[in-house]
N, C-alpha and C positions, 0 to 999 in steps of 0.2 A: 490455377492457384496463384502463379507471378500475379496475373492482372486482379486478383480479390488481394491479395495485399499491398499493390502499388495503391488501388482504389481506398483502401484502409490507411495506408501510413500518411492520406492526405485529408484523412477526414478532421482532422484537428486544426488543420489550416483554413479547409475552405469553414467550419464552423465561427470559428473565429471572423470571417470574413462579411459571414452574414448576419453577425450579431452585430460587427461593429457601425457605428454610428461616423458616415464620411466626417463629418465635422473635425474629427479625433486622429483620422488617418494617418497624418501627416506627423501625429506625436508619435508614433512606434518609433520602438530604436531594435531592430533587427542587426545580429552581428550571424554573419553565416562563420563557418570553422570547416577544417579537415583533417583526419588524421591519419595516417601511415603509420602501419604498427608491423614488423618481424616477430615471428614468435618460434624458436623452438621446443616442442613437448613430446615427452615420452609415451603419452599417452590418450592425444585429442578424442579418441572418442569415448573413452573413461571406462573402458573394458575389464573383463578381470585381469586378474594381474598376468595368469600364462596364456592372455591373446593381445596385447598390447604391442604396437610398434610408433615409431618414431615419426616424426615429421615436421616440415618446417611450414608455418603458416604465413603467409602475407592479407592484411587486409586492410582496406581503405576506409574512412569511415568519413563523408560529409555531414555535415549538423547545419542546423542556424538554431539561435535563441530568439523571441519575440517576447519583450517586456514593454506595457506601458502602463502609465499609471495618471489618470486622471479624473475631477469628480464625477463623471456620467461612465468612465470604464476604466476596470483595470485585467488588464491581459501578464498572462506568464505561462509561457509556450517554450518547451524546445523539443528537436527532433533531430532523429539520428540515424542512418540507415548504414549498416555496415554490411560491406562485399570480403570472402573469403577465396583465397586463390592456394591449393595446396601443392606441399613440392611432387607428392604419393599423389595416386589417385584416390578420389574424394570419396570416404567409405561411410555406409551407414552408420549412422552418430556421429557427422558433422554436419554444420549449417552452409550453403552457402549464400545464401544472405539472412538478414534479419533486423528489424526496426527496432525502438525507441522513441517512444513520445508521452510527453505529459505536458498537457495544456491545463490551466483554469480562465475562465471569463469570469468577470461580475461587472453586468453593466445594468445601468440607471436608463431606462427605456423613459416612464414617467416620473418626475421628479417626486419624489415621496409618495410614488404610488403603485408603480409596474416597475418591476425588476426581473432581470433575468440571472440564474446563474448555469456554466456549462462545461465540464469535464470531458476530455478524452486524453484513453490511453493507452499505449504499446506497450506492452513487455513480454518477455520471456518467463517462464514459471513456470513451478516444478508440476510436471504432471503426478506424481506419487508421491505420498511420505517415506514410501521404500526403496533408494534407488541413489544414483549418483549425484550429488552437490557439489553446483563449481559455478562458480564467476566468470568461467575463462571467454564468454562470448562465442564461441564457435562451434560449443558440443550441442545436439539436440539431442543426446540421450537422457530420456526421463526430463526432456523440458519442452515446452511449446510455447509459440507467440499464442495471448491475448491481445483482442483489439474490447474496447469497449468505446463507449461515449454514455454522457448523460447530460438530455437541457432541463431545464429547468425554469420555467415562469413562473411569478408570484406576486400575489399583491397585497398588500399593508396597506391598514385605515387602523388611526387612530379615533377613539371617542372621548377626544378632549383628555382629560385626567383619568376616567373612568375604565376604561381598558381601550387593548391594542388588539387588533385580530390579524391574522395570513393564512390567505386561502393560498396553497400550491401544487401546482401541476408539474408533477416530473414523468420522464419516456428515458427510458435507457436500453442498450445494447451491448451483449458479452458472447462472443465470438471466439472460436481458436481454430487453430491447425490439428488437434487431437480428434481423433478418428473417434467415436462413443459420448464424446460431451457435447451435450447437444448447443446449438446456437437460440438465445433467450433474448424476448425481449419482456418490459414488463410497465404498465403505466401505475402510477402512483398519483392518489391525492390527499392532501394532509391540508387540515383546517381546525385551527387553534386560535383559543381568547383568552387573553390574558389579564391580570390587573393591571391598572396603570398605577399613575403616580400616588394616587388618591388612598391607595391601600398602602401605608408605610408598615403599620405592624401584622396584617392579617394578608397575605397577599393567597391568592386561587388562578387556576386556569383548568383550560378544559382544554385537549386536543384530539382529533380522530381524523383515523388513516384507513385508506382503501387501498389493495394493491392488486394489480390484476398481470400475474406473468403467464406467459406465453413461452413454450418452451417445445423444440423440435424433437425427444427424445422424452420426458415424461410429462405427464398429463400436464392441463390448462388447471393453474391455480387462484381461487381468490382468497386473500388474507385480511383480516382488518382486526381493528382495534378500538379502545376506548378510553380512557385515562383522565380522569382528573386528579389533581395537585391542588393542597394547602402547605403555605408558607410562615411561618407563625416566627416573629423577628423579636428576641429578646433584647437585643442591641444592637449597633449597627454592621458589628461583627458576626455575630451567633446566629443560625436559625434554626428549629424546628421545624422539619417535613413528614407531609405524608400523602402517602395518592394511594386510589384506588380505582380500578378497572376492571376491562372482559377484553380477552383475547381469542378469537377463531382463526385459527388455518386448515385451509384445506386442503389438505394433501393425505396420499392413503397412507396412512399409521399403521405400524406391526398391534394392532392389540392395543392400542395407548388411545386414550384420549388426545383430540387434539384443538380443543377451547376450554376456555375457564377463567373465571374471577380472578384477580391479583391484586396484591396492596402490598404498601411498604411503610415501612417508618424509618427516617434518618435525620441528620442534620447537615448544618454547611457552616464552614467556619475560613472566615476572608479574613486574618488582621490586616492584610495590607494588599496593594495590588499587585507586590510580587509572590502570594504565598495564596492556596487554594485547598479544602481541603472539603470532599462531600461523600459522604457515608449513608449507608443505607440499606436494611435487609427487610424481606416481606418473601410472600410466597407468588408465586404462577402455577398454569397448570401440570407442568412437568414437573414440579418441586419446591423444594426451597430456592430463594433468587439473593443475591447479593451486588452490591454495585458498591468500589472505592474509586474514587478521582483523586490527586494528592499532584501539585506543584507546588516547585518553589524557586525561584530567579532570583540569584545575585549577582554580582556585577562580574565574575567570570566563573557561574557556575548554573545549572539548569538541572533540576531534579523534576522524575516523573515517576507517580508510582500508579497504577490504574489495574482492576477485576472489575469485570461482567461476565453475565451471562446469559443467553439468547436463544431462539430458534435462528438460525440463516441456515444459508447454502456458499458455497464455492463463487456461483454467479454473484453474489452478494458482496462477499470478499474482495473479489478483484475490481469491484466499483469503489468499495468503500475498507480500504485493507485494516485490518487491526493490528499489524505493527506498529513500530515506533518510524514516525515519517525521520526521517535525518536532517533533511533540510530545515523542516520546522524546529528542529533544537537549535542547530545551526541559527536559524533567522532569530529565535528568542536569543541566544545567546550574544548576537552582534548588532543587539538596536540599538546601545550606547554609541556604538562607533558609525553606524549606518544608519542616520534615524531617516534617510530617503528611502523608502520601502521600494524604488526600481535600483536602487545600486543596490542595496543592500543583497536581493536576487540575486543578481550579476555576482555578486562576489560570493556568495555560498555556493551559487551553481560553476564556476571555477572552482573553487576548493574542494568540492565533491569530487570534480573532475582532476586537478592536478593528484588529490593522494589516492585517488581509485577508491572512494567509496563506497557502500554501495545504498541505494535509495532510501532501503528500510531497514529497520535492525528490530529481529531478525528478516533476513529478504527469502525466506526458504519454507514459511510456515502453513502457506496454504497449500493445497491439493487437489485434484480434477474429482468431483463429485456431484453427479444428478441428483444428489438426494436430500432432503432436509435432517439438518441435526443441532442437536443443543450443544453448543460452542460455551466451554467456559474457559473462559482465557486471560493471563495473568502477565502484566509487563512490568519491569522495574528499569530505568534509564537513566544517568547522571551523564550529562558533559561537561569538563571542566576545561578551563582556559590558563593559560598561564602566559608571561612571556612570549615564547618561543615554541609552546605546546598546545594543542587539543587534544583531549580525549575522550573518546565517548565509551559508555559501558552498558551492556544492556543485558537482562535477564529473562529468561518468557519461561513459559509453564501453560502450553495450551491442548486440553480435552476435549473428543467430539463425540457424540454418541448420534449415533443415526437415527432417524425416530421415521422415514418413509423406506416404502418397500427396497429389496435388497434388488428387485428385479431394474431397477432402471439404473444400476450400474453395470450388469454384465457385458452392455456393449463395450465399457470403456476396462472393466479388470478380468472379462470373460469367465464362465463358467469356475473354473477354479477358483478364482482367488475373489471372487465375486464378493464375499464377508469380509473383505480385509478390511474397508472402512466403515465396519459395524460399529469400533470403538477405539480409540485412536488415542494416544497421548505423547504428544512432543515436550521436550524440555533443552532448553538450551543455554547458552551467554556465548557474547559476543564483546569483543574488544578492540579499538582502534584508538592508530596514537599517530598524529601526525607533529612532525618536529620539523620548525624553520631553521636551517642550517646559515642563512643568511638571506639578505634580503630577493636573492634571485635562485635559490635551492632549497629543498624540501624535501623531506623524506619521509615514510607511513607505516607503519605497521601494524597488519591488522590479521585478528586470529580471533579461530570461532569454532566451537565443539555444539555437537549437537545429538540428541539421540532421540529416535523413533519409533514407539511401540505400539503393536496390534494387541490389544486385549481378547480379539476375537482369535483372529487366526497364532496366535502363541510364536509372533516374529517381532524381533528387537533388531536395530543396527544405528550404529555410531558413525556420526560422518564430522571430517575435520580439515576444515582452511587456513594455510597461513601464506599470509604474503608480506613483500617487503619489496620497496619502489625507492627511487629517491628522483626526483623532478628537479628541472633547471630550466630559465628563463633565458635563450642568448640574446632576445632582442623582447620587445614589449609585445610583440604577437606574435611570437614563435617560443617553441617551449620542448623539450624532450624531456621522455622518462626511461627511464630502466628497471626492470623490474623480474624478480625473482617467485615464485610461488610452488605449494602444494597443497595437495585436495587428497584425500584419504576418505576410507570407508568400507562401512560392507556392505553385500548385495545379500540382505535377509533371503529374496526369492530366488536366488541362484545357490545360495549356498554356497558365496565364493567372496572375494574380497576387489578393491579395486585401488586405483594409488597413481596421482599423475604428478610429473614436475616438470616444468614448465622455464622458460628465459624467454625474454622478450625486452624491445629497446622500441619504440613509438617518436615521433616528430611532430607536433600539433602546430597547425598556422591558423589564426584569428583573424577574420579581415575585418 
């Protein structure tokens, strides 16, 4: 197990390694980091409340970042492996090690012709919607490492004014430490023509997709699709849309149908290129279908409002998450002041880091699931900037209903609770506020309520984060934190509750 995750927390380096083009080598700007963190908590393995005991945690956490950015490649990589050493001996529901890593490439192979692009990623994630939530890094109760990766080659031909086409080939890999989810891989090709220049008021395209997954735990699936689009431009602002299609998947359905025709009708409305705004309802085979996108960027403020809904799975999710990414508000929010897209990294992925926040908001909404379901899922997200303040705020509202058999989850929720993610409904918010105390001190507070209910199985439970840090700068790469927290909750399937608080003071050095 050590050597399949030492093997894994390095597949994002050497990826990276073999994309890149020597030519460019020499432009990375790699900074490696360490961190030293103490921790005291009442309750590291996040137990019920009358089997909880105390302990002092020590861990060490090396990192490096890899940024470059140039026109045939832009790289943004960092990774992080933290080691846990307890004062107690080391009880089941804690970790003693565990990664982090998110990489992207996009590199220029042939000059407006062969592009590559390529993901991988480490995280921790919640194996259940019913069970303990916590940030704290060192519990594995109700959480497991995912590794994933995805490459991706493609190539673009223009036909003059006339239209643009991309044929693309993706392979991807989603992996865990959880005992019952199987390990997946799945190839994908997508090939799409579009209008070009030439169509100003009537624009059309055509796209189709093959997916072919491969999965150690339920059957071999092929899914595809069909879709064409009309764009119909009343101004330069305004458009009317509409598309229409055939979707088949193949996987074994309770009774349901699983292809069918689908269309929509919507529009899209740009007044400017801070503001985005595309609507849209039609039907698929599972139902009615609806789709909102909604931004809007001013100079210290980033609004998101976004609904869809889908067939996916879990494996799906963890390649391609539907929360709200953090850094990406972050980056929209500070391109006035950062219009170099490698500092600008650099400096959100440090502020991520000094106020403790955490990747995604919300970071707790998927779940370990073999099985395919219709996900409709609802985000609302504002960050606001001030002076001396950031805040971000975030709302979610996400549904899944299972539409493949119950049997290819029992390995992973066993006989009993096997129907638990028959039909699922999470709703949360989340809130963070970070305050510059001065130019070398920082402080954060961030708090987040959330509740999870089975429709099937007749189980509801509330889980709840609050923390509070304040960071200091004593030299220009050295830095410490202090920080305070608790995690609350209940254990739907125990029948019992849970509640952990925590102290902790960290030293981070930059080389």
């Amino acid at each position: 197990m050590a050597k399949r995750r030492a093997r894994c927390a390095v597949l994002g380096s050497a990826m990276l390694l073999a994309l890149l083009p020597s030519a460019v080598r020499a432009a990375w700007q790699v900074k490696p980091s360490v961190e030293l963190r103490e921790t005291w908590s009442d309750n590291p393995q996040l137990r019920s409340d009358n089997e909880k005991q105390s302990q002092f945690i020590t861990s060490v956490s090396p990192g490096v970042t890899i940024t470059n950015d140039t026109p045939r490649l832009q790289v943004a990589a960092s990774y992080r492996l933290n080691a846990f050493a307890y004062s107690d001996r080391r009880a089941t529901g804690s970790d003693r090690f565990n990664n982090s890593l998110n990489a992207t490439v996009k590199s220029s192979v042939i000059q407006d012709l062969l592009f590559v692009d390529a993901t991988a990623g480490i995280s921790q994630a919640q194996v259940s919607a019913f069970g303990p939530v916590s940030n704290n890094g060192y519990s594995d109760t109700n959480r497991s490492e995912v590794r994933s990766y995805r490459v991706s080659p493609y190539i673009v031909h223009q036909f003059g004014a006339f239209a643009t086409t991309q044929l693309r080939y993706s392979h991807d890999l989603v992996d865990s430490d959880q005992v019952g989810f199987g390990r997946s891989t799945s190839d994908v090709i997508d090939l799409s023509l579009n209008s070009g220049q030439a169509f100003k008021t009537l624009g059309w395209g055509l796209q189709l997709n093959r997916e072919t997954v491969e999965d150690s735990i339920a059957p071999k699936s092929i899914n595809s699709s069909a879709l064409a689009n009309l764009r119909y431009s009343l101004n330069r602002q305004f458009n009317l849309t509409a598309t229409g299609g055939y979707d088949k998947f193949d996987y074994d359905g309770m009774g349901e149908g699983t292809k069918g025709a689908s269309w929509s009708l919507g529009f899209g409305y740009e007044p400017s290129t801070r503001t985005s705004v595309r609507m849209s309802a039609g039907r698929r085979y599972y139902g009615n279908s609806y789709f909102l996108a909604v931004s809007h960027r001013s100079r210290n403020t980033v609004w998101s409002i976004n609904y869809s809904d889908d067939v996916t799975t879990s494996r799906s999710n963890f390649l391609l998450p539907s929360s709200v990414d953090t850094a990406a508000m972050l980056n929209q929010m500070y391109q006035a002041n950062f219009p170099d897209p490698v500092m600008r990294a650099a400096f959100v992925e440090a502020y991520i880091r000094a106020l403790g926040l955490p990747r995604s908001l919300p970071n707790a909404i998927n779940y370990f699931s073999n099985r395919y379901s219709l996900q409709r899922q609802f985000n609302a997200s504002v960050a606001l900037r001030s002076a001396r303040t950031t805040t971000t705020v975030t709302l979610y509202k996400s549904r899944r209903e299972a539409l493949s058999l119950v049997q290819y989850d029992s390995p992973l929720l066993g006989s009993e609770q096997q129907n638990l993610n028959d039909n699922t409904d999470q709703t949360g918010i989340s809130l963070n506020v970070g305050y510059r105390l001065s130019a070398l001190t920082a402080a954060a507070l961030s708090a987040s309520t959330g509740r999870s209910k089975s429709l099937s199985g007749n189980l509801s439970e509330n889980n709840r984060q609050l923390r509070f840090n304040v960071s200091h700068s004593f030299q220009p790469r050295l830095s410490g934190t202090v920080e305070v927290r608790r995690s609350s909750g209940g254990l739907a399937l125990q029948n019992s509750s849970y509640a952990e608080n925590a102290v902790s003071a960290s030293l981070s050095m930059n080389f």
